[in-house]
DOVEXZA-233912 format. One record per residue: residue in three letters; y, z, x of N, C-alpha, C in turn. Coordinates in steps of 0.05 Angstrom, whole numbers. Each point is the difference from the previous one (the first is absolute). Example, Ala and Ser with C-alpha at 12.3 -4.5 7.8 and 13.67 -1.06 7.14 Angstrom:
! DOVEXZA-233912
[site Ala; [-114; 156; 264]; [24; 0; -18]; [24; 0; 18]] [site Ser; [21; -14; -7]; [24; 1; 16]; [22; 14; -15]] 
//
This chain:
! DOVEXZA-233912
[site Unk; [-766; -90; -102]; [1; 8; 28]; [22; -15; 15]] [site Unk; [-7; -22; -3]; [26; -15; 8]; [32; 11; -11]] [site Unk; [-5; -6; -22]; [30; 10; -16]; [19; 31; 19]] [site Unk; [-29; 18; 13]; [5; 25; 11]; [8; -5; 28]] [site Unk; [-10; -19; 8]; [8; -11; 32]; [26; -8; -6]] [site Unk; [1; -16; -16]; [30; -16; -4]; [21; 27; -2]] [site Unk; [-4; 18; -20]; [30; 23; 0]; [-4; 16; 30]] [site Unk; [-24; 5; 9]; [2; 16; 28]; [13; -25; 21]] [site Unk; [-4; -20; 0]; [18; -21; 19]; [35; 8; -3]] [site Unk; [2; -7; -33]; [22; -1; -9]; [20; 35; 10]] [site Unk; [-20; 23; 5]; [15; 25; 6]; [-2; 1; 19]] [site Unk; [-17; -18; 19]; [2; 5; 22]; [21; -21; 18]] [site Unk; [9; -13; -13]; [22; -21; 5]; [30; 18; 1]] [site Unk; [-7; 16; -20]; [34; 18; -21]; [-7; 19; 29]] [site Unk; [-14; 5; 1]; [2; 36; 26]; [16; -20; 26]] [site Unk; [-14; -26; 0]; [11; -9; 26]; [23; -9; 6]] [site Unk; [9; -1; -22]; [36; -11; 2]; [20; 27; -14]] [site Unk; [-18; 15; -15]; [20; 30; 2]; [-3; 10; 29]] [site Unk; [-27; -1; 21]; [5; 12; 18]; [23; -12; 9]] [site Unk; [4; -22; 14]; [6; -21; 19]; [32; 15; -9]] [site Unk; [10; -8; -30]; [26; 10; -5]; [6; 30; 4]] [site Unk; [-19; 12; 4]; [11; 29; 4]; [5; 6; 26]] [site Unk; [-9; -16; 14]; [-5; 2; 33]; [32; -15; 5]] [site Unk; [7; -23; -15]; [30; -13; 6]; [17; 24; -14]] [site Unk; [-5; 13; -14]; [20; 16; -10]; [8; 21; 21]] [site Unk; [-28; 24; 2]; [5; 8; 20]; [15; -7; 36]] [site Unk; [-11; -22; 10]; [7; -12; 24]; [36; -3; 3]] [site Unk; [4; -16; -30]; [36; 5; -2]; [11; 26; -8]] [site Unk; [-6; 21; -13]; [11; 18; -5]; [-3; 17; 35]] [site Unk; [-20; -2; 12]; [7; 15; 33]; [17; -16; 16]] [site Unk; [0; -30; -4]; [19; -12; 9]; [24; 2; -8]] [site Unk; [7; 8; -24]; [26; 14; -11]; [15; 28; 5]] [site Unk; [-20; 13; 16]; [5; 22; 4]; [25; 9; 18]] [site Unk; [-1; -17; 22]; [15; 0; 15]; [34; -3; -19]] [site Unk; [3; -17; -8]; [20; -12; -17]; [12; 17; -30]] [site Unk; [-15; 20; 5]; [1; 8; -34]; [25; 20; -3]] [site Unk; [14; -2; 21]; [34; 11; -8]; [21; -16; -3]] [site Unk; [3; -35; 18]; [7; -10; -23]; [-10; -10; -23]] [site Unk; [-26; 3; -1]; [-6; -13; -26]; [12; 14; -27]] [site Unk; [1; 23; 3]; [13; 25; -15]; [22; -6; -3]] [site Unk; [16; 3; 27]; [34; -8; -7]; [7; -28; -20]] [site Unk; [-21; -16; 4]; [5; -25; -16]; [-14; -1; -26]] [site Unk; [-16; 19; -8]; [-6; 4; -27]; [20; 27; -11]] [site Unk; [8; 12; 17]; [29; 16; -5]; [32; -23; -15]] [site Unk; [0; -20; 8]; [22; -13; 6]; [19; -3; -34]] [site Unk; [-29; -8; -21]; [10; -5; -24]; [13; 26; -10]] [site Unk; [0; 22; 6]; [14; 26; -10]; [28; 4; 22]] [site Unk; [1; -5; 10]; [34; -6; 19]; [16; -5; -24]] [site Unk; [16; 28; 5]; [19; 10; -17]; [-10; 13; -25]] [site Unk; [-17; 8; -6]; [-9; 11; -23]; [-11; 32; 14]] [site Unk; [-14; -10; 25]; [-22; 19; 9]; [13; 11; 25]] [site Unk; [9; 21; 10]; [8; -1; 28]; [-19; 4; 20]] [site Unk; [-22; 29; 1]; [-21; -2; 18]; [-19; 13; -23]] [site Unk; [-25; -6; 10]; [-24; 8; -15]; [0; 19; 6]] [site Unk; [-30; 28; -14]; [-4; 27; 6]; [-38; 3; 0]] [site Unk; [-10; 13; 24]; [-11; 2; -4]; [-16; 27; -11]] [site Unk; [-21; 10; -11]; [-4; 31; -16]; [-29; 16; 16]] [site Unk; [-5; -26; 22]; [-36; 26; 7]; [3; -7; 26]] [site Unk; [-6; 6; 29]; [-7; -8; 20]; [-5; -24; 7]] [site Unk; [-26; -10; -17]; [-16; -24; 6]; [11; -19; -13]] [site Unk; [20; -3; -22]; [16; -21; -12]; [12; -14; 17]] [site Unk; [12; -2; 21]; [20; -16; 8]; [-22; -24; 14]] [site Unk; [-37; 17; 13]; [-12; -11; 9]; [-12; -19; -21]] [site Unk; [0; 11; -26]; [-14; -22; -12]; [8; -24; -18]] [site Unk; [28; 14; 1]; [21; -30; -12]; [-4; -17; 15]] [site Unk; [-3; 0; 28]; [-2; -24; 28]; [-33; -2; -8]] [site Unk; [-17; 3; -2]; [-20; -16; 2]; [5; -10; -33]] [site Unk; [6; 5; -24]; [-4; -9; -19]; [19; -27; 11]] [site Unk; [27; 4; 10]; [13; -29; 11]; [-18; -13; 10]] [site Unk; [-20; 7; 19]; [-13; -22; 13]; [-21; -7; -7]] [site Unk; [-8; 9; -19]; [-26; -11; -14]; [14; -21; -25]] [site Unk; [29; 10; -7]; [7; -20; -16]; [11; -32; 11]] [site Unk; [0; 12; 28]; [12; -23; 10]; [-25; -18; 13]] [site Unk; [-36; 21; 9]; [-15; -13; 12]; [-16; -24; -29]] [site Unk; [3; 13; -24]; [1; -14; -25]; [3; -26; -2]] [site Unk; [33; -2; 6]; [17; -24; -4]; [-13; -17; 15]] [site Unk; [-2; 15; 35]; [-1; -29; 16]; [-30; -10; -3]] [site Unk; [-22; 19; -10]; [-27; -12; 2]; [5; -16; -28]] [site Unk; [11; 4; -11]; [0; -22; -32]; [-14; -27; 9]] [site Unk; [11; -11; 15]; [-21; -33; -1]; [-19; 6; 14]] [site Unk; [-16; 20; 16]; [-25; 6; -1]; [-23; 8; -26]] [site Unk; [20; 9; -16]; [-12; 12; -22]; [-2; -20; -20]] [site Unk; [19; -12; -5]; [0; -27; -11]; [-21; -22; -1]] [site Unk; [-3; -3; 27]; [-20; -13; 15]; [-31; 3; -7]] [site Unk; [1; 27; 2]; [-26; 14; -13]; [-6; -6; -28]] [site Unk; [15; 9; -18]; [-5; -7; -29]; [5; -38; -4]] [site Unk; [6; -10; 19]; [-10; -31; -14]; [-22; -7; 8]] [site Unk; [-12; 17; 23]; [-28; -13; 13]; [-15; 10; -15]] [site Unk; [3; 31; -13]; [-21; 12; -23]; [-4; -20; -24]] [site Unk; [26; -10; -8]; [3; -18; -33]; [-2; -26; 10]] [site Unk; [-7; -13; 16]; [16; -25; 4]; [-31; -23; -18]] [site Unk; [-23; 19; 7]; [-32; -1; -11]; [7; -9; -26]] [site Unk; [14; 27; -24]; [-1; -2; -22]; [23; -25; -13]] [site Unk; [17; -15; 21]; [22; -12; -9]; [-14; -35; 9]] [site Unk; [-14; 13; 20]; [-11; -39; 10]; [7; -6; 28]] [site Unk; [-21; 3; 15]; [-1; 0; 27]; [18; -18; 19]] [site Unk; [1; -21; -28]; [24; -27; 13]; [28; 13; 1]] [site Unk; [2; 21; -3]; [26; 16; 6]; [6; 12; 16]] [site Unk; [-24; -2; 23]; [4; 20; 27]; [25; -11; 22]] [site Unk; [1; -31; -2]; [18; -20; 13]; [33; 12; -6]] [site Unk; [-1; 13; -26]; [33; 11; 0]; [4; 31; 1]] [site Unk; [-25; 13; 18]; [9; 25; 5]; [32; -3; 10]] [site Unk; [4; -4; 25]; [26; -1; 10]; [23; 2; -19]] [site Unk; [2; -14; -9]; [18; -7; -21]; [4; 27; -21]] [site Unk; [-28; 8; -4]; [2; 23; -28]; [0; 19; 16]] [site Unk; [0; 11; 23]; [21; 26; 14]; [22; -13; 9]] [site Unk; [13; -26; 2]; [20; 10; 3]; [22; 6; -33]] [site Unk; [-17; -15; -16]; [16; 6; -23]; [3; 26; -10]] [site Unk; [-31; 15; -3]; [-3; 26; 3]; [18; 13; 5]] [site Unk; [3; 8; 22]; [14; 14; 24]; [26; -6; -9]] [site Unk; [12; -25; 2]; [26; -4; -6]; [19; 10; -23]] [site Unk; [-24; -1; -22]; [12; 16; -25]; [3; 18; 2]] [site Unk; [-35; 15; 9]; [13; 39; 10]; [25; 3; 5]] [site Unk; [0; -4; 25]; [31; -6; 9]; [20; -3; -10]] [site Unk; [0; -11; -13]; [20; -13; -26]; [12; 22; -17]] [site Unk; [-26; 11; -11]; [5; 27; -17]; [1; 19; 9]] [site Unk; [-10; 7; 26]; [10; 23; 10]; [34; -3; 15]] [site Unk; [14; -18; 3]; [35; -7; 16]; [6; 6; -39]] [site Unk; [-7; -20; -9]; [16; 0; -27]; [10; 33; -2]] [site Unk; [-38; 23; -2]; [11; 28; -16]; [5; 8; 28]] [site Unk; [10; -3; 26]; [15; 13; 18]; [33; -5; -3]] [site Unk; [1; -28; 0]; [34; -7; -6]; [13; -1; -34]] [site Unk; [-22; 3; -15]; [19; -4; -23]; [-12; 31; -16]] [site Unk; [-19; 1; -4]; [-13; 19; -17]; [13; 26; 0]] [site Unk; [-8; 3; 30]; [-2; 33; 13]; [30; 13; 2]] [site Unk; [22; -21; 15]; [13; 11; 5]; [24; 14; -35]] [site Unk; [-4; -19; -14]; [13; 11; -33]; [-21; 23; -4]] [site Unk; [-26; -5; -2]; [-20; 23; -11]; [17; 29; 8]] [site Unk; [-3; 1; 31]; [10; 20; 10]; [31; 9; -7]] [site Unk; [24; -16; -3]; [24; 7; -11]; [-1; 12; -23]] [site Unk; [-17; -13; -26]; [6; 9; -20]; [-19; 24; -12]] [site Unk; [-24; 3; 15]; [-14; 27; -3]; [16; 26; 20]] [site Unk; [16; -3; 17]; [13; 15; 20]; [25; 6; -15]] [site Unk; [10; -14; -19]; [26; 0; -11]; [-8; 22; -24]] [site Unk; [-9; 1; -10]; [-19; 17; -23]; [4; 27; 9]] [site Unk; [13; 16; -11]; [3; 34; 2]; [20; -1; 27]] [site Unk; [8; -7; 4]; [24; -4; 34]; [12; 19; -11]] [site Unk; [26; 5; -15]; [12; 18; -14]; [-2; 36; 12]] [site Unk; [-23; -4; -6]; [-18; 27; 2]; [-19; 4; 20]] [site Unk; [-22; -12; 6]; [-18; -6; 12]; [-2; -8; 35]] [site Unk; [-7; 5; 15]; [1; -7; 33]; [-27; -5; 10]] [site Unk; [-3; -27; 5]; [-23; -13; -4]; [-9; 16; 29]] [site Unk; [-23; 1; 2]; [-18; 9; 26]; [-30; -19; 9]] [site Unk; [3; -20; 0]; [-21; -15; -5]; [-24; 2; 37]] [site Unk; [-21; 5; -13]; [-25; 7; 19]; [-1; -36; 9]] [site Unk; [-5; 3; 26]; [-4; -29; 22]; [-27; -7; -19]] [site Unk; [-23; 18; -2]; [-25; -10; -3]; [6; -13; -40]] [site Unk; [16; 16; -20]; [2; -7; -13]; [14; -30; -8]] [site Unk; [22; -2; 15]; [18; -21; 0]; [-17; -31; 18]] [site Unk; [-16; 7; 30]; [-17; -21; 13]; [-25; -6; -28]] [site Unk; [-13; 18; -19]; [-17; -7; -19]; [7; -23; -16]] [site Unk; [29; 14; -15]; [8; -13; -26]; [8; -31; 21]] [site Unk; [12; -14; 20]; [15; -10; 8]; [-21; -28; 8]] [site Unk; [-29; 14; 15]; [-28; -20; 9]; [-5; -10; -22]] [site Unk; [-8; 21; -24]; [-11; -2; -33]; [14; -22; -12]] [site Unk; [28; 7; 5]; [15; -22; -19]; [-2; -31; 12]] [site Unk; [0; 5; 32]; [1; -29; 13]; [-30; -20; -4]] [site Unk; [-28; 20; 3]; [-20; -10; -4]; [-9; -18; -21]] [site Unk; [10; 19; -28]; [-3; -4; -25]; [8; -25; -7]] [site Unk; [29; -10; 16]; [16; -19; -14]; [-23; -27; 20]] [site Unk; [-5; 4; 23]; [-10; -15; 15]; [-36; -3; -13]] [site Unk; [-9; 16; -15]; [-20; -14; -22]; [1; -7; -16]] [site Unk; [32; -4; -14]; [2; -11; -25]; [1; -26; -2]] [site Unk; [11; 0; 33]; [14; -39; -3]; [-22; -9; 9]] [site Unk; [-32; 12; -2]; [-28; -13; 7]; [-11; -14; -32]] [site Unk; [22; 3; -13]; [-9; -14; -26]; [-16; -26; 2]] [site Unk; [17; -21; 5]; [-10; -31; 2]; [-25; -4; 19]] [site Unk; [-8; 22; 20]; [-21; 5; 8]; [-26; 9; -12]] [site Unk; [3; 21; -14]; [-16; 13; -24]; [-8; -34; -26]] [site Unk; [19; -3; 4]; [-11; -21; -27]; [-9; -24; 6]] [site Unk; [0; -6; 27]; [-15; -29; 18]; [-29; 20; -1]] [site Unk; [-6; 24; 3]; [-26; 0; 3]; [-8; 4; -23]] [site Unk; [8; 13; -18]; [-12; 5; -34]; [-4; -19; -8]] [site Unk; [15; -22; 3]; [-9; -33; -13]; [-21; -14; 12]] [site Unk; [1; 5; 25]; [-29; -8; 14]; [-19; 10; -1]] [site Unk; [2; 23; -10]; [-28; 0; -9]; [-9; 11; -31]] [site Unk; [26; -16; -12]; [-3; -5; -32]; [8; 20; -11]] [site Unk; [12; 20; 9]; [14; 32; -25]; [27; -15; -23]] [site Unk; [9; -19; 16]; [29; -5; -12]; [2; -31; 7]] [site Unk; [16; -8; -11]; [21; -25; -2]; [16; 5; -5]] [site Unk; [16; -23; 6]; [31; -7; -1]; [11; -8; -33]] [site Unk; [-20; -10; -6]; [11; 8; -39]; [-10; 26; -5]] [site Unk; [-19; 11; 11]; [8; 34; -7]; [19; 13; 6]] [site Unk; [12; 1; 24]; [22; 4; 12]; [27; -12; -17]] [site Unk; [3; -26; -13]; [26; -3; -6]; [-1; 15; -28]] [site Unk; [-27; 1; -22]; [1; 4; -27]; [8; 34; 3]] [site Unk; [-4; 14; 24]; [-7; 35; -4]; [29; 10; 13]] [site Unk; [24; -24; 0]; [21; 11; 18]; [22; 24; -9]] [site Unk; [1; 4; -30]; [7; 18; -10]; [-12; 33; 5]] [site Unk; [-27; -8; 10]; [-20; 22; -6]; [10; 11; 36]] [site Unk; [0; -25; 9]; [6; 9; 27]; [16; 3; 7]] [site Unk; [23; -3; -10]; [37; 13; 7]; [-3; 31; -13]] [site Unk; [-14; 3; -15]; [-4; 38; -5]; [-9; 1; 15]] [site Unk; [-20; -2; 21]; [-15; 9; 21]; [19; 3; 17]] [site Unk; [22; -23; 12]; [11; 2; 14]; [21; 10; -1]] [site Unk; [13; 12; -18]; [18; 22; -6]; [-14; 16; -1]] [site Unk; [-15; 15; -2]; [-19; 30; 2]; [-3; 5; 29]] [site Unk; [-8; -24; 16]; [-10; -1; 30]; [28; 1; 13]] [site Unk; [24; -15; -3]; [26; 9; 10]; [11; 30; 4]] [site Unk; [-11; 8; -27]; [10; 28; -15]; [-13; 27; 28]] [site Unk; [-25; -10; 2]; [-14; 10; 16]; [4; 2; 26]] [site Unk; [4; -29; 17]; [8; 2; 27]; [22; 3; -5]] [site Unk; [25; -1; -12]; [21; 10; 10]; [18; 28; -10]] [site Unk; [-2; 17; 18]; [-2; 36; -8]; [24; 7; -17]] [site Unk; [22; -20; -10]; [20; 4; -17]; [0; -15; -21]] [site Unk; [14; 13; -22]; [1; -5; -28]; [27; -19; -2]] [site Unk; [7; -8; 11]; [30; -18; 0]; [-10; -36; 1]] [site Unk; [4; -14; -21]; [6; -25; -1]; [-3; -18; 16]] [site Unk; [23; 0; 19]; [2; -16; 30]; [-29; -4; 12]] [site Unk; [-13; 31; 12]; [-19; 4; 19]; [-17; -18; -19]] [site Unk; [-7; 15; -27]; [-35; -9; -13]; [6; -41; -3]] [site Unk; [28; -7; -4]; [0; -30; 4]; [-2; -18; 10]] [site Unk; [4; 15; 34]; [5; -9; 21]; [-27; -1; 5]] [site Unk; [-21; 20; -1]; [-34; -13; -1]; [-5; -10; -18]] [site Unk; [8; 4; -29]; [-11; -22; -10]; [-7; -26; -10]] [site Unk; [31; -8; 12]; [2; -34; 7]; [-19; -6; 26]] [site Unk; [2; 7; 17]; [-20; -11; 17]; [-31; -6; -13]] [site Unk; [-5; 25; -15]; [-32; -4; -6]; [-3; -14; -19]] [site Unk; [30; -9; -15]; [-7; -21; -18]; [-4; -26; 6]] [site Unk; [17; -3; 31]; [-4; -28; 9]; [-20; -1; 10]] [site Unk; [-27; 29; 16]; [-16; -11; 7]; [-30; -9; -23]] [site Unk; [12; 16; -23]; [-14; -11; -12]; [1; -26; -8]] [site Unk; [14; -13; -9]; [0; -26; 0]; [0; -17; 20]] [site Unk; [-3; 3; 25]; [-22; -4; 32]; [-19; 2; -11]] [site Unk; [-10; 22; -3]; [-36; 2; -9]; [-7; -23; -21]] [site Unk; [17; 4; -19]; [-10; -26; -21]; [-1; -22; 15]] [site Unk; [16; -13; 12]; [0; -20; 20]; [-25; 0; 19]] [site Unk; [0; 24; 8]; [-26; -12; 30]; [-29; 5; -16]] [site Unk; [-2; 12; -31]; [-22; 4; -16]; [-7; -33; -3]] [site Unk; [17; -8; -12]; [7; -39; -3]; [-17; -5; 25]] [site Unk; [14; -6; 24]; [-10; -11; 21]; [-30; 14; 4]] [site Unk; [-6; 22; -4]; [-30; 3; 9]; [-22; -5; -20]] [site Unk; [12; -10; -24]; [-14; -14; -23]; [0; -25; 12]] [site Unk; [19; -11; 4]; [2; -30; 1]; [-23; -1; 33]] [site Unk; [3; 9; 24]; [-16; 2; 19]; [-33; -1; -2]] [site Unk; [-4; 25; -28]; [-27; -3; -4]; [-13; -21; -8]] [site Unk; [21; -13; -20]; [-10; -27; -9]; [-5; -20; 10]] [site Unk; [21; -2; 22]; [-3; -21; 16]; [-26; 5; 16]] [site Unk; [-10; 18; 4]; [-18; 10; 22]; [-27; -13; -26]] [site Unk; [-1; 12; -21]; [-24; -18; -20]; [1; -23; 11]] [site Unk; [26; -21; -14]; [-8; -32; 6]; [-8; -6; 24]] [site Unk; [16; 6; 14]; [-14; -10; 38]; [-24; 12; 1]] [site Unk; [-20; 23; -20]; [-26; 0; 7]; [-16; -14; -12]] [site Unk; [15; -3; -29]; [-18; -21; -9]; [-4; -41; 8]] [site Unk; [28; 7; 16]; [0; -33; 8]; [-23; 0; 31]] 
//
């Protein structure tokens, strides 16, 4: 009975911080609303010179590329709300003496997002787009849909901005015992195919440059993760002796 109290606590914890974040998501995406034509022109920017104007194909498209902008953008800015939320959900399963560096782990959070979403805005996107646009030129006269081009453009920026959540992902797997940092260094072969498959993936061209250009980053953050896997091994330990002293 107990055991049944404990998971109904535990879902009723998860409803309260999915609400809380859906309510920040929403709140910024109406607050985005206003804003959501330049936000467009500036998620337009990486196709300058490739793209001249977008096209739209139904009535209601031109209306729903602007809210998909501002829900992508109400997204972004609730991120350290959301953030926020999932350390107060885990922070239980990692050790309560960790609540003291919330601060700290949104801003690191957040900062990486960030990180990976500028990276696939300034480096990624704008080659993606040249060398898939370059493809059939000859012959071909690109007509590219606003709603198709605002999809592929959020998709690509999002994607890259959860990848560089690596060293994040692996501070909590170690804390609560999935992995280590000698698992992590012995499986790095196993994990550079992953991370060539996962490049291959987020980045929509078959050319060299693009799939390298992600996947040096994820190689360095994996070896971050081995690193902060280290530190949250070494943390836990330390946290034994000072209980047993």
């Amino acid at each position: 009975m107990e055991s049944k109290s404990t998971v109904l606590e535990h879902l009723g914890e998860l409803r309260k911080r999915i609400i809380i974040s859906a309510a920040a998501v929403i709140i910024a995406t109406i607050a985005s609303v206003p804003f959501a034509q330049p936000i467009f022109a500036f998620l337009k920017a990486p196709a300058s010179g490739v793209i001249d104007r977008l096209a739209f194909f139904s009535p209601e498209e031109a209306f729903l590329v602007y809210m998909r902008v501002s829900f992508s953008a109400g997204f972004l800015f609730s991120f350290p709300v959301i953030v926020h939320q999932i350390w107060a959900f885990a922070v239980p399963a990692i050790g309560d003496d960790f609540k003291r560096y919330a601060f700290y782990f949104i801003i690191f959070v957040s900062a990486s997002f960030l990180a990976g979403c500028l990276f696939s805005y300034y480096i990624l996107l704008p080659n993606a787009l040249k060398f898939l646009l370059s493809i059939g030129a000859e012959d071909l006269v690109p007509v590219i849909s606003a709603a198709r081009y605002i999809s592929f453009v959020t998709g690509m920026v999002l994607a890259c901005g959860l990848v560089f959540q690596m060293p994040v992902l692996s501070f909590f797997l170690t804390r609560v015992g999935i992995i280590n940092a000698r698992i992590l260094r012995k499986n790095f072969k196993y994990a550079l195919v992953v991370i060539t498959i996962v490049a291959a993936v987020i980045t929509p061209t078959v050319d060299i440059f693009n799939m390298t250009a992600m996947a040096l980053p994820m190689v360095l953050l994996y070896e971050v993760s081995v690193w902060v896997a280290w530190a949250a091994e070494f943390i836990g330990k330390k946290r034994i002796v000072y209980g047993r002293a």
